[in-house]
C-alpha positions as CSV (number, residue, x, y, z in Angstrom):
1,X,121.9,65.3,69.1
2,X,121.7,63.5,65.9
3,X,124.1,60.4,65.0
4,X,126.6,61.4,62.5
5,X,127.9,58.1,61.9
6,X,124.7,56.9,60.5
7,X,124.4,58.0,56.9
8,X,121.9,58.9,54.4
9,X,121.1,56.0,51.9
10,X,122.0,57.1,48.5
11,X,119.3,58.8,45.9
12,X,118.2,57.0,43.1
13,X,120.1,59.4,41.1
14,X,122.9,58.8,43.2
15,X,122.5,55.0,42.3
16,X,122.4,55.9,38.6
17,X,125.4,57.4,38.4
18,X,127.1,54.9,40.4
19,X,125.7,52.0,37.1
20,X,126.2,54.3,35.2
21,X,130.4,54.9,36.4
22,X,130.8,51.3,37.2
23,X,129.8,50.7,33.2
24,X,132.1,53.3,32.0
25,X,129.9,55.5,30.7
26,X,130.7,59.2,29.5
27,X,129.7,62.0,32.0
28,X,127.9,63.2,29.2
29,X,126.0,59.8,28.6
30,X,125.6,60.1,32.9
31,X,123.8,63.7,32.5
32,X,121.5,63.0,29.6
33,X,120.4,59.8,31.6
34,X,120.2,61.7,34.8
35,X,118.2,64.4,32.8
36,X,115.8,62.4,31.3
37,X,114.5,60.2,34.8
38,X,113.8,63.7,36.2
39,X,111.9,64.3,33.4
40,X,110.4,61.2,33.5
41,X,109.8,61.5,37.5
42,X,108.1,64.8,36.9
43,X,105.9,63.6,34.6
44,X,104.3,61.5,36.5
45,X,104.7,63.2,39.7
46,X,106.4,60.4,41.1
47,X,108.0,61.2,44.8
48,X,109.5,57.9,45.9
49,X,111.0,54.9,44.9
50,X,107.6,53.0,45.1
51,X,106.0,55.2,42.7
52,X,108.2,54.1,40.2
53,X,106.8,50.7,40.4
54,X,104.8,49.4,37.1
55,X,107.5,50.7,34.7
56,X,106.4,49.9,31.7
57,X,103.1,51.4,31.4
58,X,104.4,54.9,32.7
59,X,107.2,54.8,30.2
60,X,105.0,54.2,27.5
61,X,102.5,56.8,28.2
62,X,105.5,59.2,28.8
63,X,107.0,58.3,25.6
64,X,104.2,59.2,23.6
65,X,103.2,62.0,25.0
66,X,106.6,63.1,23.6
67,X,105.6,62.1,20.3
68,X,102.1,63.8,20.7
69,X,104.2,66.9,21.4
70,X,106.1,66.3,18.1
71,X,109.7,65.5,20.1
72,X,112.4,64.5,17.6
73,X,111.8,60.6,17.1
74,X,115.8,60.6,17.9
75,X,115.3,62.5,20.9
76,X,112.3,59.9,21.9
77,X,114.3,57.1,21.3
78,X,117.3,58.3,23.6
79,X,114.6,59.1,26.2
80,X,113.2,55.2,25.8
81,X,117.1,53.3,26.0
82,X,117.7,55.5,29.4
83,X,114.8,54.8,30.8
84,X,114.6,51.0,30.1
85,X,117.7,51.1,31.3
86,X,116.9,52.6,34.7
87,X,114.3,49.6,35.1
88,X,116.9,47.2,34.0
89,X,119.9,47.9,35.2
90,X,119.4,50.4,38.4
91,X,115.8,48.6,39.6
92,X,116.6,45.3,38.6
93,X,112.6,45.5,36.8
94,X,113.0,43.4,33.9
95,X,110.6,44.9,31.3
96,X,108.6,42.4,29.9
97,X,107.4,42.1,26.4
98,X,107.6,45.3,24.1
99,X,107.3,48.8,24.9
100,X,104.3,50.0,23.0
101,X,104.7,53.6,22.7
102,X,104.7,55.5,19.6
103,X,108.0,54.9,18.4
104,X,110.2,56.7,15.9
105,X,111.3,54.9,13.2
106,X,114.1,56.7,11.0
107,X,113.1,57.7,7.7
108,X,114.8,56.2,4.4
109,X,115.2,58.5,1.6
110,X,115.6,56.5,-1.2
111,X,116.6,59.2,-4.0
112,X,114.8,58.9,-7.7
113,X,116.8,60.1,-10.7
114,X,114.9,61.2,-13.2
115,X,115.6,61.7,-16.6
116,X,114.6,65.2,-18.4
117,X,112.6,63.4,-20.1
118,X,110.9,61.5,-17.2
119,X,110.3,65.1,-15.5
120,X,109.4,67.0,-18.3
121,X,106.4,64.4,-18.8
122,X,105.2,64.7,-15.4
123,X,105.2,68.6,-15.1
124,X,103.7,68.7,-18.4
125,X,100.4,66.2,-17.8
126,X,100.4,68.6,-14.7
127,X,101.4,66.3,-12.0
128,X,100.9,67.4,-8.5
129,X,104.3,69.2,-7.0
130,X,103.7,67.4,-3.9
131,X,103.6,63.9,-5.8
132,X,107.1,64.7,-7.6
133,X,108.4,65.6,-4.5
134,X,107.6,62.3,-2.8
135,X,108.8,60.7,-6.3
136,X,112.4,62.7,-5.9
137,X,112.5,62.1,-2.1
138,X,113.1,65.8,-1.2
139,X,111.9,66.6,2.3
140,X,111.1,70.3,1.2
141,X,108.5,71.1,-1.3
142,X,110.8,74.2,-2.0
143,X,114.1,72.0,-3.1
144,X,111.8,69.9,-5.4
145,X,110.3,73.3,-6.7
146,X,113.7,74.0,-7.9
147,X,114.7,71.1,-9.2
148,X,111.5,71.4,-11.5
149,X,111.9,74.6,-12.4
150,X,115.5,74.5,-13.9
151,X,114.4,71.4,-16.2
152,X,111.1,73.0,-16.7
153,X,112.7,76.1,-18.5
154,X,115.1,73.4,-20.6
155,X,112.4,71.8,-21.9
156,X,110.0,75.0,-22.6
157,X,107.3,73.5,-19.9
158,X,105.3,75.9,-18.0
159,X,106.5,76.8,-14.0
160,X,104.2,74.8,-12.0
């Protein structure tokens, strides 16, 4: 018969949600942690706790195979702080130096103002569209098309 007093020690997951609790954490900070070491476990096929030894190499190359497969660079960087934080603060593995993944970095969109003036010159010495549009800071070639077009037909300029 098997002793019932004896019990089961706790799951890693089990462990993370206990850090995570003890921190204060939201249960919907807990299950987007939770999510993202399974992830992270599957990846690498790890089965046991030894396997998750050597952290920083296997977060890296799990990292950017997210970018490879074009993962939102938000998404990849809430995927890197729960994992570092598994190492960290569940493992006790400090992570030394810097993760070297590809990392997202946010985009600054630094909008132009242009004058009609300013535009009218460009679409008339027949500037690319794709060039005004990185000048304007649109993020779709279609929003810079129209911006273009209404000052184009102001100024009698051909549509480009």
């Amino acid at each position: 018969m098997p002793d019932v007093t004896r019990s089961q020690p706790p799951t890693l997951l089990d462990e993370v949600r206990k850090v995570l609790r003890r921190h204060h954490y939201s249960m919907h900070t807990e299950r987007s942690y939770v999510e993202w070491i399974i992830r992270f476990a599957r990846f690498h096929g790890m089965r046991s706790r030894a396997d998750l030894f050597s952290g920083q190499p296997k977060i890296e190359s799990f990292l950017t195979d997210l970018a490879v497969r074009n993962v939102a660079a938000a998404t990849r960087n809430q995927a890197m702080n729960d994992l570092v934080f598994l190492y960290k603060r569940v493992l006790d593995q400090p992570m030394e130096g810097r993760i070297n993944a590809v990392r997202a970095h946010k985009k600054i969109n630094v909008p132009a103002v242009m004058t009609r003036d300013e535009n009218s010159h460009l679409l008339q010495r027949g500037t690319d569209i794709r060039t005004i549009q990185q000048l304007l800071g649109h993020n779709d070639v279609a929003t810079t098309m129209i911006y273009t077009t209404s000052f184009s037909r102001a100024q009698g300029v051909p549509n480009p």
